[in-house]
Structures are given as C-alpha cells and as structure tokens.
C-alpha positions as CSV (number, residue, x, y, z in Angstrom):
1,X,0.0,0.0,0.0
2,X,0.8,3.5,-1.0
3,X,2.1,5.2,2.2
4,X,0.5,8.4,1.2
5,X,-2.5,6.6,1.4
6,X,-1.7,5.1,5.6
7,X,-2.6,8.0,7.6
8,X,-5.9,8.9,5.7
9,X,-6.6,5.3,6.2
10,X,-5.8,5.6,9.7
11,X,-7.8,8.6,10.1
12,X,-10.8,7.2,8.7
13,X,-10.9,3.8,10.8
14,X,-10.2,6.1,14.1
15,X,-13.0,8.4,12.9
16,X,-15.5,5.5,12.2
17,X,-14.7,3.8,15.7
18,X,-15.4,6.7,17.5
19,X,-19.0,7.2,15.4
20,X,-19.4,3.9,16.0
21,X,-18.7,4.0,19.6
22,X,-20.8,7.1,20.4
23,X,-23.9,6.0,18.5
24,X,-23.7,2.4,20.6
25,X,-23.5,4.4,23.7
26,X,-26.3,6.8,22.6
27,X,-28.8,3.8,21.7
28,X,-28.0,2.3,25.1
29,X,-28.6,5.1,27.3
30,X,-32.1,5.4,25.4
31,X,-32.9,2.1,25.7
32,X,-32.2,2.1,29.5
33,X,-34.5,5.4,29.6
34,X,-37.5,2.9,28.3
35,X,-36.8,0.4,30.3
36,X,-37.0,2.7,33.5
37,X,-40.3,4.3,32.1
38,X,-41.8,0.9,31.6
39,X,-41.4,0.1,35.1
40,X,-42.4,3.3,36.6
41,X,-38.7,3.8,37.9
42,X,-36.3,6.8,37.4
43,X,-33.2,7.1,34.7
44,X,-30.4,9.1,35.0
45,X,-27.1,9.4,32.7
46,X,-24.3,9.2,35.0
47,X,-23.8,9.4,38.6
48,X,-22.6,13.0,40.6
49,X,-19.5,12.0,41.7
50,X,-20.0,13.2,45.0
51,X,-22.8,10.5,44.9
52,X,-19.9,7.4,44.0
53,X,-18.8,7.1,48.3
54,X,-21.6,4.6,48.2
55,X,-19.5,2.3,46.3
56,X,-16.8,2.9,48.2
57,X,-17.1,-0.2,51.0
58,X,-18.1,-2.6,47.5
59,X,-15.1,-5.0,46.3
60,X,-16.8,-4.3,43.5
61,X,-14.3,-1.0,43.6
62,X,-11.0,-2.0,44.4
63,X,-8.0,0.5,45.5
64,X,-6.2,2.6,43.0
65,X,-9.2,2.9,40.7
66,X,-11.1,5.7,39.2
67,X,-14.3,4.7,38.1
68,X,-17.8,6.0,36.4
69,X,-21.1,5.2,37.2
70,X,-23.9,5.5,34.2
71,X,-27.0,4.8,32.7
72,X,-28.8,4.6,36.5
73,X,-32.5,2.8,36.9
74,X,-33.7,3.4,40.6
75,X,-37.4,2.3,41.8
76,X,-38.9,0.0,44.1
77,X,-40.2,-3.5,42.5
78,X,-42.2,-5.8,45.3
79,X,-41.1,-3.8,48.5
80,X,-37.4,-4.4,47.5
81,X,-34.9,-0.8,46.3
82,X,-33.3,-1.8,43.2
83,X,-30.4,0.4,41.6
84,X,-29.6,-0.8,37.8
85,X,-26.4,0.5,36.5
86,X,-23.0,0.6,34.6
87,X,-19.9,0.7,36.4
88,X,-16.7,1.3,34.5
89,X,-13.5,0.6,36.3
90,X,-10.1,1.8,35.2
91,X,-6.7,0.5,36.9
92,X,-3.8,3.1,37.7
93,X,-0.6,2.4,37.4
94,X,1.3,2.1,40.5
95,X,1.5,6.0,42.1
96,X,1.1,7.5,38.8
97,X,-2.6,8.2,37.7
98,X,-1.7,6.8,34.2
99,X,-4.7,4.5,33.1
100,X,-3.5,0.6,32.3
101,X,-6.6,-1.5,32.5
102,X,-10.4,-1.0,32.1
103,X,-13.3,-3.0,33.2
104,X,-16.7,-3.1,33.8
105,X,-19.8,-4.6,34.5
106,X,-23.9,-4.1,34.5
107,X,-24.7,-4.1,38.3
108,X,-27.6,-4.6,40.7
109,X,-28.0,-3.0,43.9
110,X,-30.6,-4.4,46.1
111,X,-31.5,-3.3,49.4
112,X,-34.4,-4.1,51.9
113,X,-34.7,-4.8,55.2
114,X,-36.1,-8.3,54.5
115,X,-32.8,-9.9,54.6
116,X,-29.8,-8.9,57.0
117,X,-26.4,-10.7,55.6
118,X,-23.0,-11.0,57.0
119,X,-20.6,-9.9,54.9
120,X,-19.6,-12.1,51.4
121,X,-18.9,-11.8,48.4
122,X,-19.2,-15.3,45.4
123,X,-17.1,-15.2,42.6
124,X,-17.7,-18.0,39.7
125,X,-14.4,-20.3,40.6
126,X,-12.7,-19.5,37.2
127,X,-8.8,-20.3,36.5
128,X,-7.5,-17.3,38.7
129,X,-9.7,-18.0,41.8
130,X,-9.0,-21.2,41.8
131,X,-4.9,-20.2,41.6
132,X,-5.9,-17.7,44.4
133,X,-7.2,-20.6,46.6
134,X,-4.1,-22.8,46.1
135,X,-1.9,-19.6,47.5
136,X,-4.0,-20.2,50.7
137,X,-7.0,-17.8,50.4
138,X,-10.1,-20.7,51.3
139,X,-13.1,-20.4,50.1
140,X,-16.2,-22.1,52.3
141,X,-17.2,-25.3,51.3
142,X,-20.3,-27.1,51.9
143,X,-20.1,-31.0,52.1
144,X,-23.6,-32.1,51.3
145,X,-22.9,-30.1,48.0
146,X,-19.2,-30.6,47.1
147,X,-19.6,-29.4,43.5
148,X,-20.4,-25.6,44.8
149,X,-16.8,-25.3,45.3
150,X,-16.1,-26.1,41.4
151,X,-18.6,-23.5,40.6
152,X,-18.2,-20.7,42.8
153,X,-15.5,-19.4,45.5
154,X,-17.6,-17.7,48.6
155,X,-15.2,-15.7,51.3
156,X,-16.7,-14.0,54.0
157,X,-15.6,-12.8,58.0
158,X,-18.3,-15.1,59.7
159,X,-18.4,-18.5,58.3
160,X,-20.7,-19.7,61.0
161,X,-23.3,-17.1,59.7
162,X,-22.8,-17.5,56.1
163,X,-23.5,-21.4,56.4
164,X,-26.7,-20.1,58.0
165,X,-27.9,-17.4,55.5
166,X,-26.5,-20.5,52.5
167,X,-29.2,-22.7,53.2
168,X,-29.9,-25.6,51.2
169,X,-31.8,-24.0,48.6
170,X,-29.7,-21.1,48.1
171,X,-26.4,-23.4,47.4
172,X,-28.6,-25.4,45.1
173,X,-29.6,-22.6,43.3
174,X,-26.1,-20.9,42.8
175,X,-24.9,-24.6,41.6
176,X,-27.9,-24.7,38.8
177,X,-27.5,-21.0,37.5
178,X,-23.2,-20.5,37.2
179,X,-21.3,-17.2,36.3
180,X,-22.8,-14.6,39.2
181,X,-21.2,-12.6,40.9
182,X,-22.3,-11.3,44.1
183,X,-21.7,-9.1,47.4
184,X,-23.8,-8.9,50.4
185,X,-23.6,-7.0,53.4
186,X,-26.7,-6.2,55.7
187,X,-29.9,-5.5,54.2
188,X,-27.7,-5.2,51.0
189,X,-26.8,-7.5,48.1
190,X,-25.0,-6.9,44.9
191,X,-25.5,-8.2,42.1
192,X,-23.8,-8.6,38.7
193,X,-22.1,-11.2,35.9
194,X,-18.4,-10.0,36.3
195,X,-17.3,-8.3,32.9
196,X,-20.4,-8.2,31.0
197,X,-22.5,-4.9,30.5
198,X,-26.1,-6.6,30.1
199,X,-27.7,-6.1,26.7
200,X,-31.0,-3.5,27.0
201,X,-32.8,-6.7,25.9
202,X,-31.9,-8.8,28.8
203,X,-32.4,-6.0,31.3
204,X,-35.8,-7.4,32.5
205,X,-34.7,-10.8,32.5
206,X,-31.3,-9.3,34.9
207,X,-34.0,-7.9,37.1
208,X,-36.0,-10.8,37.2
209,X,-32.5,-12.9,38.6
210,X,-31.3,-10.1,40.8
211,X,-34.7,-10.3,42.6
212,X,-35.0,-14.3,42.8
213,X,-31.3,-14.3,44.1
214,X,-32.6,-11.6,47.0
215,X,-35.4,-13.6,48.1
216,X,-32.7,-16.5,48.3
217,X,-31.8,-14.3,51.7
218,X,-34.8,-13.5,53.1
C-alpha cells in the first residue's frame, strides 16, 4: 500500500470507531431510559460524583481505581430498592494516575430490610480463583454439596453465619444458575455477571435474577 494513502486510512478507521462507539453508547442510554419508564422507575445518565462514596465499601471498587457510574434505573419492585447500572472501572498504574486497564460490569443493587447478611462476596471459581485458593485464600465449602466449590468461591468474615444465611436451597440454586457474581452486606446484596454490560434486551430478565437471588436471603 501506497504510504501516502496510511494516515488517511488511519484517520478514517479512528474516525468511524469513535462514530461507531458514540452511536452504541447513545442507543444504550435510550434504551435504559425505556426500560425505566416501563417500570415506573427513574433514569439518569451518570452518577454526581460526589454520589460514587456509596460504592466505596463494594469489592466491586477495588483501591487505586477511578471509576464511572452511568446509565442509572432506581425504583422499588415488590417492596425491595433496586439500583440498575454501569460501572466502568479503570486500573492506575502504580503511584502514577496513568490509566492501564479498564473493566466493567452491568450491576444490581438491592436493598431491603427483609434480609440482613453477614458480609460475602461469590465469585464463579474461574482459572485465577481457583490459583488464588491454592496460594492459601479458602473459600467455604459445603459438604452435602461438594460441586459448589467447582462452581463458585464464597469468602466471608463469619463462616458460622454464612452457612446459615447458604441454606440448602440457596447453594442449590447458585450450583444450577453458574457465572454470578455477588456481594452482600446487611440488608444489601449486589448483584452482577463480572465483565459483562447486560444487553438493553436482557435487562428485564437481569432484574427478574437479581430479585429471585434476593429472596434467596430473606
């Protein structure tokens, strides 16, 4: 190729990206808008940031991050406080505040004081948690259902309680539906598929699971 004709190349591809990009984003936030009219719940764009603190305690957030929050659905659905939204998570190098890594994932915040939980959170037990628990850090096991542990790593400061509030039903359900992620503390519970920004289309169905893994709790 002609290397007069590289940077106009260039140029164009960045240029259509970036169209691309913005009309995605665009089409997502109205979608979202919809899907909060539809169910009588409130949108809005992106988070103040003095209103982030709340995610502050989440290991959802870890340290040395900065971090956006968009494309918020708040309402109550069945006596249950749901928060719907994107969180967008972007590593720092070292003590510089030089970007290196960016994640994100769809997330569902559900509060109510039908449940009160002892602090967890319940990763799926992919190839780095299960490295993780070989370099000592355990995750609880339940016996009577020896294949949660090849499905899901569950850490927490009160195991006593946790075996309590995993009943049964709850372990049997997180064996059947893989690939959550969760956090709980209190009347709290997070909820979210590590990674993945849910598709506007599978938004009600997201709800649907957030809520069912709630009443798991209560």
């Amino acid at each position: 190729m002609d290397p007069a004709f590289i940077f106009p190349l260039g140029a164009a591809v960045f240029i259509i990206l970036i169209f691309t990009g913005y009309t995605y984003g665009k089409r997502r936030v109205e979608a979202f808008h919809r899907f909060a009219r539809r169910k009588g719940m409130s949108f809005t764009k992106k988070a103040d940031p003095a209103a982030l603190h709340q995610f502050n305690d989440l290991e959802l957030i870890p340290d040395n991050t900065i971090n956006t929050v968009s494309n918020i659905i708040q309402g109550d659905v069945d006596g249950i406080s749901v928060m719907i939204c994107d969180v967008r998570i972007t590593k720092l190098t070292g003590n510089t505040s030089m970007p290196t890594h960016q994640k994100g994932h769809t997330v569902a915040i559900l509060q109510g004081d039908q449940v009160d939980l002892p602090f967890f959170t319940m990763y799926p037990a992919n190839f780095i948690y299960k490295m993780l628990r070989t370099l000592g850090k355990q995750s609880i096991a339940f016996p009577s259902h020896p294949e949660f542990s090849d499905t899901y790593v569950l850490k927490g400061d009160d195991e006593n309680a946790l075996r309590t509030s995993f009943h049964d039903q709850a372990v049997s359900y997180f064996i059947h539906h893989k690939e959550l992620s969760i956090e709980g503390s209190g009347d709290r519970l997070l909820y979210f598929r590590f990674g993945k920004f849910i598709k506007p289309g599978e938004l009600n169905s997201f709800l649907s699971e957030g809520i069912a893994v709630f009443r798991l709790f209560e």
